[in-house]
DODOSE-175668 format. One record per residue (C-alpha): residue number from 1; x, y negated, z negated. Coordinates in steps of 0.001 Angstrom, whole numbers. Example, Ala and Ser with C-alpha at 12.3 -4.5 7.8 and 13.67 -1.06 7.14 Angstrom:
% DODOSE-175668
<pt seq="1" x="12300" y="4500" z="-7800"/>
<pt seq="2" x="13670" y="1060" z="-7140"/>
END
This chain:
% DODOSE-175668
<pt seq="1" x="0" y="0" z="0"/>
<pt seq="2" x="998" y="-3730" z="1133"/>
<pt seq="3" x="2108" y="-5529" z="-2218"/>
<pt seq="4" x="3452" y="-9256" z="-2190"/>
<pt seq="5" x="6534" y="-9491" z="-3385"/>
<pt seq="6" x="7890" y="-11463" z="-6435"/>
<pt seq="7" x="11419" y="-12872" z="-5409"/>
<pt seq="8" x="12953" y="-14793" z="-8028"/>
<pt seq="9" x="14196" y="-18167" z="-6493"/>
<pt seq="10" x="16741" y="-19027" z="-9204"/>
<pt seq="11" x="18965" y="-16493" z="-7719"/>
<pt seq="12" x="19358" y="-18900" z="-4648"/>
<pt seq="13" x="19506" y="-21773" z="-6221"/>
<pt seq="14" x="22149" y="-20837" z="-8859"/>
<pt seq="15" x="24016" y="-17900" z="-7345"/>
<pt seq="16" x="26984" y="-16902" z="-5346"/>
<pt seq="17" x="26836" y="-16339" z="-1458"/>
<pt seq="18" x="25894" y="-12776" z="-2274"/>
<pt seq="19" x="22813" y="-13161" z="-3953"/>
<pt seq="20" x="21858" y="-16701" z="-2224"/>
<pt seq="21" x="21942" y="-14342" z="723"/>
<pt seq="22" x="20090" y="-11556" z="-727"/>
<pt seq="23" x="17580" y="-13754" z="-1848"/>
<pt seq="24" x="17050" y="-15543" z="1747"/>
<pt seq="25" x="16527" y="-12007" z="2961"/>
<pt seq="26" x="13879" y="-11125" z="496"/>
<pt seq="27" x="11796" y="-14385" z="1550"/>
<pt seq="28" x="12114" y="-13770" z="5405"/>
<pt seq="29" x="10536" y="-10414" z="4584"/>
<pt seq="30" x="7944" y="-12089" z="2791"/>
<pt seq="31" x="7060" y="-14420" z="5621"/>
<pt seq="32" x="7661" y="-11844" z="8362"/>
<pt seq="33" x="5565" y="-9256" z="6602"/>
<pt seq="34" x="2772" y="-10503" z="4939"/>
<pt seq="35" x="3106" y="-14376" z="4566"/>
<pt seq="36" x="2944" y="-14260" z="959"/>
<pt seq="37" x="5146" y="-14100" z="-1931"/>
<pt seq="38" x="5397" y="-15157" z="-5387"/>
<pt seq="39" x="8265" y="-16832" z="-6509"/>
<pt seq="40" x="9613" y="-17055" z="-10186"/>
<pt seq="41" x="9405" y="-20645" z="-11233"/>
<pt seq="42" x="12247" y="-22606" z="-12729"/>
<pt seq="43" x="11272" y="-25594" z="-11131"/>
<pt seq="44" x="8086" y="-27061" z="-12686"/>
<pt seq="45" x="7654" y="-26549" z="-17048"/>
<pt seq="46" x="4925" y="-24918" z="-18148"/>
<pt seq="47" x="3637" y="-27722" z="-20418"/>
<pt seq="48" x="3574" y="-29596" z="-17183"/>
<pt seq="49" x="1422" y="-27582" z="-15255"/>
<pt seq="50" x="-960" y="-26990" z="-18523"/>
<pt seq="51" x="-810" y="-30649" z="-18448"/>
<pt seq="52" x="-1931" y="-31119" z="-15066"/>
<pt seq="53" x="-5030" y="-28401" z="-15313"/>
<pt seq="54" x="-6130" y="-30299" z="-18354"/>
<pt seq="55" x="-6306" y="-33360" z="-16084"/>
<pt seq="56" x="-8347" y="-30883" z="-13595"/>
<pt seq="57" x="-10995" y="-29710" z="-15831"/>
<pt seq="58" x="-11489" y="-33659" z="-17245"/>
<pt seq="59" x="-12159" y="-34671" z="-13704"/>
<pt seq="60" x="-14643" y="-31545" z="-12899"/>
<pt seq="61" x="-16517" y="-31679" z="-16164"/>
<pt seq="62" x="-17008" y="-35796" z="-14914"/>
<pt seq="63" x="-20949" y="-36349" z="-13931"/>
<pt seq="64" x="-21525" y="-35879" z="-10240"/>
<pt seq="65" x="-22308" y="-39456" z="-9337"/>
<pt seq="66" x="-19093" y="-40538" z="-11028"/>
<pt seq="67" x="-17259" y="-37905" z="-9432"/>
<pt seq="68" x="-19214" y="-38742" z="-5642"/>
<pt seq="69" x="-18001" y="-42217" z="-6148"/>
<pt seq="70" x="-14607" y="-41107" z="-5144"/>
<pt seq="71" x="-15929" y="-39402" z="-2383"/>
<pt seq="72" x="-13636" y="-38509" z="663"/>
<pt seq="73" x="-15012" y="-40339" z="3784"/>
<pt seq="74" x="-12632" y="-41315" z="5979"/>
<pt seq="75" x="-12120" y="-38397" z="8533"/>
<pt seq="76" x="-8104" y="-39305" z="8927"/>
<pt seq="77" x="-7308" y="-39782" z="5193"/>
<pt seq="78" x="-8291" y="-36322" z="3498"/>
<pt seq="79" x="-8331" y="-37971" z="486"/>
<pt seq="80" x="-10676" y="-37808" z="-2829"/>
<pt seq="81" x="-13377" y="-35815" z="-3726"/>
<pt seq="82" x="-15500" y="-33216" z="-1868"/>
<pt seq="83" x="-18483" y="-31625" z="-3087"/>
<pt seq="84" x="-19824" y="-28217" z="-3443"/>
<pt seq="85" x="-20842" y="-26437" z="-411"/>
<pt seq="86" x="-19580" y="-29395" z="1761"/>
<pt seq="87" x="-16420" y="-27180" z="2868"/>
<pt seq="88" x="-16894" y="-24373" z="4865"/>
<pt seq="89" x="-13186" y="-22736" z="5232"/>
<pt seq="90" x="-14861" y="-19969" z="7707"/>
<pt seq="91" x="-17151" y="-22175" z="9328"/>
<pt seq="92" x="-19452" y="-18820" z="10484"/>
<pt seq="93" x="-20712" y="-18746" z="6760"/>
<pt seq="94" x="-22419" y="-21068" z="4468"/>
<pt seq="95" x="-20376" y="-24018" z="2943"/>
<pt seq="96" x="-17864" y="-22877" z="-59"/>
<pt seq="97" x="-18765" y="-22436" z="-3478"/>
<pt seq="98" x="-16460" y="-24715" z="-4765"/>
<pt seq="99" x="-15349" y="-28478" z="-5431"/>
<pt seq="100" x="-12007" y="-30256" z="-4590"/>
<pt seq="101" x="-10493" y="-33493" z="-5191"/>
<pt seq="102" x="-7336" y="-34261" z="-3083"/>
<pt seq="103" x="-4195" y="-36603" z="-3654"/>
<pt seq="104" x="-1681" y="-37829" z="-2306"/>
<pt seq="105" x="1610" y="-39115" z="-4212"/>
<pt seq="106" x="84" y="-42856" z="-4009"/>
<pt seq="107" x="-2985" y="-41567" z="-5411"/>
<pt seq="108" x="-1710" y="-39521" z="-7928"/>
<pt seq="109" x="-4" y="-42664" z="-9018"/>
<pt seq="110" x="-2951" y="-44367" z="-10390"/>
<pt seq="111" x="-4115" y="-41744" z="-12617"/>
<pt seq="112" x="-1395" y="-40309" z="-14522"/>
<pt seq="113" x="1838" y="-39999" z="-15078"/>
<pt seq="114" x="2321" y="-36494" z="-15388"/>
<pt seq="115" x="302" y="-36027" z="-11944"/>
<pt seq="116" x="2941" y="-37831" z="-10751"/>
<pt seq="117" x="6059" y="-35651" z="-12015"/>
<pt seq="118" x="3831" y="-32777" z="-10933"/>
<pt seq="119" x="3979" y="-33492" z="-7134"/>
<pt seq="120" x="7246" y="-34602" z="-7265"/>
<pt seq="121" x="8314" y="-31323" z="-8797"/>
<pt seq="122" x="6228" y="-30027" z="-6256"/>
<pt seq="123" x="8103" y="-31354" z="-3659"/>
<pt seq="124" x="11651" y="-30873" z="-4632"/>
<pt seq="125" x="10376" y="-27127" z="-4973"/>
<pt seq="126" x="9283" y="-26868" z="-1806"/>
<pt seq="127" x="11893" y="-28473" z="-335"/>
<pt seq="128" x="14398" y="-25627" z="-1881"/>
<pt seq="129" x="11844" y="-22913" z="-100"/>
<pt seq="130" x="12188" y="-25053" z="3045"/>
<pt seq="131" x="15479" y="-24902" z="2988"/>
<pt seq="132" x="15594" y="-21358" z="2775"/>
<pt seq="133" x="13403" y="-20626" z="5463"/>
<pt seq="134" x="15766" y="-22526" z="7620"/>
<pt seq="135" x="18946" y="-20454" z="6571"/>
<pt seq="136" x="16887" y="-17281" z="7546"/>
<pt seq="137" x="15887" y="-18142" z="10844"/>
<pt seq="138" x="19674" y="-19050" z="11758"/>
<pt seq="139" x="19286" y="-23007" z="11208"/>
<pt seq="140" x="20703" y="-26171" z="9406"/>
<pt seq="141" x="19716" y="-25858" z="6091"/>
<pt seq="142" x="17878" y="-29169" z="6675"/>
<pt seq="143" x="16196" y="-28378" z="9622"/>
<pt seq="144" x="12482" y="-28893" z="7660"/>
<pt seq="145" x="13304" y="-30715" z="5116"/>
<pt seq="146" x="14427" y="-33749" z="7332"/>
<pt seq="147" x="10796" y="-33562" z="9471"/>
<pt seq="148" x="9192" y="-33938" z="5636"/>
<pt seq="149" x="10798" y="-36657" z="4090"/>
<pt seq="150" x="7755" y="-39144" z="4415"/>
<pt seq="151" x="6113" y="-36667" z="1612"/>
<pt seq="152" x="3054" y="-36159" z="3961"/>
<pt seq="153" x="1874" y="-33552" z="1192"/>
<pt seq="154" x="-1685" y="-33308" z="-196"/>
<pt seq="155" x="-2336" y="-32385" z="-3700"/>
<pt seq="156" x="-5595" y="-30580" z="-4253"/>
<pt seq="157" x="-7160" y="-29943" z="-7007"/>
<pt seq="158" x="-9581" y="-27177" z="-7442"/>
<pt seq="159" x="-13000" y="-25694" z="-9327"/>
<pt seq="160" x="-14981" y="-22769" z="-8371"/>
<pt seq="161" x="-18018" y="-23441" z="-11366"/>
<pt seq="162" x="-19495" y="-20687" z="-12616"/>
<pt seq="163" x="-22594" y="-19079" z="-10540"/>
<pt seq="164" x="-25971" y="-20103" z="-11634"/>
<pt seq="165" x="-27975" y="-18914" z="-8858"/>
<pt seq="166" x="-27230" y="-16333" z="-6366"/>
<pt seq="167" x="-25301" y="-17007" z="-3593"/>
<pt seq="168" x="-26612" y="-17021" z="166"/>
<pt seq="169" x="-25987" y="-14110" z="2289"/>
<pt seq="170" x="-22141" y="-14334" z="3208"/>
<pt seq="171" x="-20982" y="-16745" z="355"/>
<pt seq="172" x="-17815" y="-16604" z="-1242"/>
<pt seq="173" x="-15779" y="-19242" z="-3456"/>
<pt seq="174" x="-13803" y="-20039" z="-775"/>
<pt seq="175" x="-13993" y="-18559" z="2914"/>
<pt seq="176" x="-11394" y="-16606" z="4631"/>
<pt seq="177" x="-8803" y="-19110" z="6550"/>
<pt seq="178" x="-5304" y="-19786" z="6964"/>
<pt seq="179" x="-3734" y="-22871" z="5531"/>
<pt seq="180" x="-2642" y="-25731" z="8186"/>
<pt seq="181" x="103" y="-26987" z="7278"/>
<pt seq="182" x="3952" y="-25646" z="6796"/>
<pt seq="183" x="3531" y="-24123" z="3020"/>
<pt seq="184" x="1383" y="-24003" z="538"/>
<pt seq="185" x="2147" y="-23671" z="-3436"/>
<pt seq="186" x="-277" y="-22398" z="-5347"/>
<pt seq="187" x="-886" y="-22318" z="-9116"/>
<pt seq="188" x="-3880" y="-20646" z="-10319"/>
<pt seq="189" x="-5430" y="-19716" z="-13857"/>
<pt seq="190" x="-5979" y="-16580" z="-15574"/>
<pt seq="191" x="-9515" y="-15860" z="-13869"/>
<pt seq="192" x="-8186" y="-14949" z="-10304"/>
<pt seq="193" x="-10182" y="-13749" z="-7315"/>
<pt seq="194" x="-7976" y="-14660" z="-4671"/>
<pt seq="195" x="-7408" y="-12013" z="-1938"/>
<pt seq="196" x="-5077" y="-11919" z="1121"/>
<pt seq="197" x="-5285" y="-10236" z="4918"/>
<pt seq="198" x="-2515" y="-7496" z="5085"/>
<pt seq="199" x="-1219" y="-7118" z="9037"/>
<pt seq="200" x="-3726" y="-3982" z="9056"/>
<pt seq="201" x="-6627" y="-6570" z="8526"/>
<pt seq="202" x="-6806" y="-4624" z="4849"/>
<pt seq="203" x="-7693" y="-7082" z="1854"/>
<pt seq="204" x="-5717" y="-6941" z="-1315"/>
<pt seq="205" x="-5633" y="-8310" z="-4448"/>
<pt seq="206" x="-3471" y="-11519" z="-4759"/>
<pt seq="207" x="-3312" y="-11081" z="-9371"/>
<pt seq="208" x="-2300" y="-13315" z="-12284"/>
<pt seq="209" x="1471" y="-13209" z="-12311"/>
<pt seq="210" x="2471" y="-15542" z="-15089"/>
<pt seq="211" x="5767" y="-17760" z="-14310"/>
<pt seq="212" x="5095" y="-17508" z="-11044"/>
<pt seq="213" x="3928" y="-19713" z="-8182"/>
<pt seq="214" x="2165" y="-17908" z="-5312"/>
<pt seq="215" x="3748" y="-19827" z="-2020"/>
<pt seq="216" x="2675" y="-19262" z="1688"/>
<pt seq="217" x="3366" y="-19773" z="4790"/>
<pt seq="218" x="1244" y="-22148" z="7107"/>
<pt seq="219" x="-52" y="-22194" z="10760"/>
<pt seq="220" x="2329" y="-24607" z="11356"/>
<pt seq="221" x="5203" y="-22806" z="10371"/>
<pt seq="222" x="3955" y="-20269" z="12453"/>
<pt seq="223" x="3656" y="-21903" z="15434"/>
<pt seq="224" x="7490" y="-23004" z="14935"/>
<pt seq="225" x="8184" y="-19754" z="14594"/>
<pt seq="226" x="6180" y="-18018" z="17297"/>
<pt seq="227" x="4747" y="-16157" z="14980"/>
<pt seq="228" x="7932" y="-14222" z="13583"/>
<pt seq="229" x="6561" y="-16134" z="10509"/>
<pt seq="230" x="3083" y="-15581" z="9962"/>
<pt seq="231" x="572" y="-17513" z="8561"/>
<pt seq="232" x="-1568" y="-15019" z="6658"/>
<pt seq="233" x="-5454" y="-15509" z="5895"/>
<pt seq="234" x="-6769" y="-15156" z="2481"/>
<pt seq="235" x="-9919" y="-16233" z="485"/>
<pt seq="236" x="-11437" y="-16645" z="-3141"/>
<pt seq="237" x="-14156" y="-13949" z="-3787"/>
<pt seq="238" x="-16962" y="-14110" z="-6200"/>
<pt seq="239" x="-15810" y="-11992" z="-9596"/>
<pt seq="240" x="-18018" y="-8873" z="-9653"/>
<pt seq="241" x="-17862" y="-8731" z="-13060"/>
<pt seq="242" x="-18395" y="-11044" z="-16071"/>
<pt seq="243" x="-15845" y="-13553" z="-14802"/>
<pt seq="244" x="-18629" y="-14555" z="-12374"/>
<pt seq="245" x="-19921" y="-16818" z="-15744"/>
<pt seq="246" x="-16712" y="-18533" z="-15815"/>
<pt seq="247" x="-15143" y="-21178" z="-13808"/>
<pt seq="248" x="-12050" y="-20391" z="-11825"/>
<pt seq="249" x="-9511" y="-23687" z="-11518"/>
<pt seq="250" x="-6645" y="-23871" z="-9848"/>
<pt seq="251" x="-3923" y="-26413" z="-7439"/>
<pt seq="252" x="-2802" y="-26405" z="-4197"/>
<pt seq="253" x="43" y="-28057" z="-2777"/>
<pt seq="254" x="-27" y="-28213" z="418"/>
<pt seq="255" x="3511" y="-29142" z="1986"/>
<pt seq="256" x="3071" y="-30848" z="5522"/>
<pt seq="257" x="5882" y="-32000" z="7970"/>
<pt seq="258" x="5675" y="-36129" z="8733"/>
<pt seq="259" x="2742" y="-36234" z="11650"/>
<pt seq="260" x="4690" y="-37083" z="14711"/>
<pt seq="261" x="6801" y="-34147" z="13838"/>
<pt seq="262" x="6291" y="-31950" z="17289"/>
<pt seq="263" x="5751" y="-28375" z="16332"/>
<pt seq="264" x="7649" y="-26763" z="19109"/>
<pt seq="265" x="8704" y="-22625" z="19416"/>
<pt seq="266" x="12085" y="-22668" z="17711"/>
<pt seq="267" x="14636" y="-21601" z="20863"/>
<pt seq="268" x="15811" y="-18291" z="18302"/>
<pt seq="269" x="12577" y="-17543" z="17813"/>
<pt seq="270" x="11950" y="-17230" z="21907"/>
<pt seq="271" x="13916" y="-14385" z="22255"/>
<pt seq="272" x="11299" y="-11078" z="21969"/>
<pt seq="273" x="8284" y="-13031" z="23618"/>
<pt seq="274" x="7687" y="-16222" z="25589"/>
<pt seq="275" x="5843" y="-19344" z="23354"/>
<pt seq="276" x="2162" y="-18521" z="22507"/>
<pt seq="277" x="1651" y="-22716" z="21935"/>
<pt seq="278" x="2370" y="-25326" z="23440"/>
<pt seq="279" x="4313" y="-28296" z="21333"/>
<pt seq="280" x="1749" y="-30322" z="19161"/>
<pt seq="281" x="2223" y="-33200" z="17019"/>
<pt seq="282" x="1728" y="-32131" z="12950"/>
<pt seq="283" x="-609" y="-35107" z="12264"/>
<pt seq="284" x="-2668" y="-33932" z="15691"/>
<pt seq="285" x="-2958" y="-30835" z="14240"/>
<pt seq="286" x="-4310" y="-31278" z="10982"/>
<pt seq="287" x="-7074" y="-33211" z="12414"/>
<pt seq="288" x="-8207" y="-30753" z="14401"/>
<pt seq="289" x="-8455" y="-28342" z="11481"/>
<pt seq="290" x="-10189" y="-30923" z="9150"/>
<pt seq="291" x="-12948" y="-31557" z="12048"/>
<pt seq="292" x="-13435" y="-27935" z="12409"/>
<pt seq="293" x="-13777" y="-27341" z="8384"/>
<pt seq="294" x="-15983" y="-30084" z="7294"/>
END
């Protein structure tokens, strides 16, 4: 059985060659195989990131017409708050059971502090993965990095409430999709129900691993990599037990390259099989994916 691996990143940031190299192995066999990985985190405390899902639940447990006031509008800014059922990450089945509010760093900026020093952990972490995913596919080490240095990254926080009624035929938390933009972290609390798409189309189990942040890859590293990375999709079921009374929180970080970035097949990456896209700007792309979800 498909399992996603648990690579512990300290190894590359604080070893010799050796085990730098053993470790940039381990994560192109993540992304090659299955998309998924968790990796040990000795990044981000975990005072912080209570800190920050304290900050979460205030903002949830907020009445609605407080919360609507911050309401994301503006098609291009996919910013602020978005209601239950508004999102529909598999757009063939009714809108998800959840509620989101995104950020971006000048966002974060006028609510706390410790938001703040949580997306800039955020990004120096993902950076480090970048970097690595550049070593393995025979690059600079700052191949990425360089094309995210405008910290185009959205910061979304998460609630799936607790079911009251039943859901409509085909509704989950959140529907099976891929993520759109180059990685995602993900830090989620000890309710789960997130799943993932094995290669065999076979859904597993994605479970608590404590110390651990759950990072994937996105379509756009994907279409970089003509698909040598893949870009895996995975969803948020409802519990089928008595979690289903409970609400489910967690935070996405979703890394994305500055948007006129073109996302062209990497030459290295040309050598089994011709491109399967053609080069797209990352801002172009995103768009397209946000008009298709909401």
């Amino acid at each position: 059985m498909v399992r996603i691996p648990v690579i512990n990143l300290t190894t590359f940031t604080k070893g010799n060659a050796a085990t730098r190299q053993a470790v940039i192995k381990q994560i192109y066999e993540a992304c090659h195989e299955i998309g998924f990985m968790y990796l040990q985190n000795s990044v981000i405390s975990k005072d912080l990131i209570k800190e920050v899902f304290t900050h979460t639940k205030s903002f949830f447990n907020l009445p609605l017409e407080v919360k609507q006031k911050q309401a994301w509008s503006d098609e291009f800014s996919n910013m602020g708050y978005v209601g239950i059922e508004r999102e529909r990450l598999n757009p063939n089945k009714p809108g998800d059971l959840k509620e989101a509010f995104n950020l971006n760093k000048q966002a974060a900026m006028g609510i706390d502090a410790s938001i703040v020093t949580f997306y800039d952990n955020c990004t120096e972490f993902a950076n480090t993965i970048l970097q690595v995913y550049a070593l393995a596919l025979e690059l600079p080490a700052d191949f990425f990095t360089i094309k995210h240095n405008q910290q185009n990254h959205t910061l979304r926080l998460l609630h799936y409430p607790r079911l009251q009624t039943p859901p409509k035929p085909g509704q989950v938390r959140a529907g099976e999709h891929s993520d759109y933009g180059s990685i995602t972290l993900l830090f989620q609390d000890d309710i789960g129900g997130l799943e993932v798409q094995t290669t065999s189309g076979e859904w597993i189990v994605a479970p608590v691993i404590s110390d651990t942040v759950i990072v994937n890859t996105g379509d756009l590293i994907q279409r970089w990599t003509n698909h040598r990375f893949c870009s895996t999709k995975h969803r948020v079921m409802i519990p089928s037990d008595n979690r289903v009374n409970q609400s489910r929180y967690s935070m996405a970080f979703f890394c994305h390259p500055n948007d006129d970035t073109e996302i062209a097949c990497l030459e290295s990456c040309q050598k089994e099989q011709s491109p399967i896209y053609p080069p797209i700007l990352a801002g172009e792309y995103l768009l397209q994916r946000l008009q298709a979800t909401y």
